[in-house]
C-alpha positions in Angstrom: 92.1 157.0 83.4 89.7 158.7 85.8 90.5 159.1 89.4 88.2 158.7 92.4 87.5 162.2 92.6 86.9 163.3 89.2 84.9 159.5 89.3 82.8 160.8 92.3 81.7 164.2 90.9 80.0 162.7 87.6 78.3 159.9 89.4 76.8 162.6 91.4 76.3 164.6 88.0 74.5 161.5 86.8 72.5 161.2 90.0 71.5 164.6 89.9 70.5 164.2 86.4 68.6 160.8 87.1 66.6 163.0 90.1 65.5 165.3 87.8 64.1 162.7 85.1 67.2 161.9 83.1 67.4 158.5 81.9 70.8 156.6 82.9 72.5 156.3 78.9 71.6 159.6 78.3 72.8 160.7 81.5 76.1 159.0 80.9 76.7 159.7 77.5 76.8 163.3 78.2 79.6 162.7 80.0 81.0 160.6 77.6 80.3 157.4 79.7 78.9 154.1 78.8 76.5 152.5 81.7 78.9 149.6 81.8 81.6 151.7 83.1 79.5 153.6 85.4 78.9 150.0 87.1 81.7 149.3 86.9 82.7 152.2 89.1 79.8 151.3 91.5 80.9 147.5 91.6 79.4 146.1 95.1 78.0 149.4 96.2 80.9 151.7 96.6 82.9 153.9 93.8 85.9 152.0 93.1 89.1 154.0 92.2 91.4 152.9 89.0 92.9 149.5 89.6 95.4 149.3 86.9 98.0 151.5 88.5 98.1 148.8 91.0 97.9 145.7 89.0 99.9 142.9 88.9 101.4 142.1 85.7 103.6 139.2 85.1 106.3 139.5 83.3 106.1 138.5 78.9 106.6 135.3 78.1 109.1 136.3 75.3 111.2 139.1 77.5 114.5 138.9 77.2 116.7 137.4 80.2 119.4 139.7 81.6 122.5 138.1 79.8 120.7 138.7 76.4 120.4 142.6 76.1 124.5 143.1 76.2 124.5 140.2 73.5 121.8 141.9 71.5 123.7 145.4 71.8 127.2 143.5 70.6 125.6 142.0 67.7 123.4 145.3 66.9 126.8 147.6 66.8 128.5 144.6 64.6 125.5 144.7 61.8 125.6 147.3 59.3 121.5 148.2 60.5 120.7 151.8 61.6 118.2 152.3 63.9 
């Protein structure tokens, strides 16, 4: 994960290298970016920060329901299985 700051200072490294004749892969790739990331950092004109610390994620289909882990404990300590 990159954030916005550290984001900012290699899209001016890239523009800075672009200026002086760079061409954009090469440009990203020495900072170990793809050009698909880099737009996708510039979506719609601005630098975007990291979404996925903010995103909502439902919950699995297959979680367990709250009166299951006790019953999974029970039956756990009652088996002769080590974890």
């Amino acid at each position: 994960m990159t954030a916005l700051p550290q984001r900012l200072e290699m899209i001016a490294d890239i523009l800075q290298a672009r200026k002086a004749g760079a061409r954009l892969a090469l440009a990203c790739a020495e900072l170990g970016l793809s050009v698909r990331t880099l737009e996708r950092w510039r979506c719609d004109g601005e630098i975007r920060p990291d979404g996925r610390p903010e995103a909502e994620r439902p919950a699995p289909a297959h979680k367990l329901s709250d009166e299951e882990p006790p019953r999974v404990k029970i039956v756990v300590a009652s088996s002769d299985l080590e974890f």
